[in-house]
C-alpha positions in Angstrom: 0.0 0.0 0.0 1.4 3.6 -0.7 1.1 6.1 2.0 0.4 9.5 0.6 1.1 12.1 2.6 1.3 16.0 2.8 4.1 17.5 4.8 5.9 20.9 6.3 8.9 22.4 6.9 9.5 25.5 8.2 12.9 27.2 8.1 13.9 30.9 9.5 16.7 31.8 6.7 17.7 35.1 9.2 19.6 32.6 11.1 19.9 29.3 9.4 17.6 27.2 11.6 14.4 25.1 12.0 11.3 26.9 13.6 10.0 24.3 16.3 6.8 24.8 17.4 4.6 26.6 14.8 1.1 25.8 14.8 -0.7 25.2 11.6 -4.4 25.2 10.5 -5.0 22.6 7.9 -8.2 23.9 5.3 -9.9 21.4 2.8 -11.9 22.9 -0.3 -15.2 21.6 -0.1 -17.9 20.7 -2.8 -19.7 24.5 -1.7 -16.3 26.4 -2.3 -15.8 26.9 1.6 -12.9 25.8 3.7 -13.4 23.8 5.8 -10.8 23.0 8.9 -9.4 19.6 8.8 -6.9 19.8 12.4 -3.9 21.9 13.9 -0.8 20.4 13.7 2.9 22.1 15.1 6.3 21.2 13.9 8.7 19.3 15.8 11.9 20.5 17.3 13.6 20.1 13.5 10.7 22.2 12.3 9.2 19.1 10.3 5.4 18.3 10.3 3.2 15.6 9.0 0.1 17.3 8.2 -2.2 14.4 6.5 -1.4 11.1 5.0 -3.6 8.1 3.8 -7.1 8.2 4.1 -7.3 11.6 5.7 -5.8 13.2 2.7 -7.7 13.0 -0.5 -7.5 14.8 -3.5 -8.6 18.0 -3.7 -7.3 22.2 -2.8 -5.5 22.6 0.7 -4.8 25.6 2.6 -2.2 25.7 5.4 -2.4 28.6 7.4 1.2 28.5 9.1 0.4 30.9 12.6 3.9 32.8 13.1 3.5 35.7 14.9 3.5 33.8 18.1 7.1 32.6 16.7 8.3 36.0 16.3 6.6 37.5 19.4 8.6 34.6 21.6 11.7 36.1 19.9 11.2 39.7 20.4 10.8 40.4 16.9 8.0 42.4 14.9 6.8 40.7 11.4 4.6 41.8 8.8 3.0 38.3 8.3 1.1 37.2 12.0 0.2 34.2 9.8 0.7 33.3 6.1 -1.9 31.2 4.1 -0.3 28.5 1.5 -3.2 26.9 -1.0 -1.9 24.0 -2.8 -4.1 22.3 -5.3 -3.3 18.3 -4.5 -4.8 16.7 -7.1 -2.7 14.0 -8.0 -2.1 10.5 -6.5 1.3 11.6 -4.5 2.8 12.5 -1.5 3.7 16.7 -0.9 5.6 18.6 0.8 5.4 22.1 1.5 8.8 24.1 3.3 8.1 27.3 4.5 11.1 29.8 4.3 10.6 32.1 6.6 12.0 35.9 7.9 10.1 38.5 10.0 9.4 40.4 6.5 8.9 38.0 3.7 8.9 34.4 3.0 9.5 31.7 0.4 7.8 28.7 -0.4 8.2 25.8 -2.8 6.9 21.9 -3.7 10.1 19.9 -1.8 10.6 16.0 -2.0 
């Protein structure tokens, strides 16, 4: 059986390290067009987070709402983005993952392996 899965990472490229503990808000596009929340997940202490795999993720449009100001208010730091949305359309019959690249005033995101 293959295990499909969708996945996080979420570096701080200011200083070159993993963000542990970021919470993030799962969304699933329903039939109406509305977003719908699936469950919060945080990363782990290498920044790494399994959001959904097998039967919980099914094809269809994702958000991930990645909740960083917390992150940046433990580190005395002011951002522009208290949380950043991600929509990925996750149509196809694989596994994804999503890294955030992150600093207090923009960010960077891509399709990893």
């Amino acid at each position: 059986m293959n295990t499909r899965k969708l996945s996080t990472h979420v570096l701080n490229t200011a200083n070159g390290k993993a963000v542990a503990n970021i919470k993030i808000t799962t969304y699933r596009l329903d039939e109406l067009q509305e977003w719908r929340a699936l469950r919060p997940s945080q990363t782990n202490t290498d920044g790494r987070c399994l959001l959904l795999e097998n039967s919980d993720f099914t094809h269809g449009i994702y958000k991930l709402t990645f909740h960083v100001g917390a992150y940046y208010a433990s580190q005395n730091m002011k951002t522009l983005y208290p949380a950043i949305d991600i929509i990925v359309d996750c149509s196809e019959d694989q596994n994804y993952h999503i890294p955030l690249l992150l600093s207090s005033y923009g960010y960077t995101t891509y399709r990893g392996t």
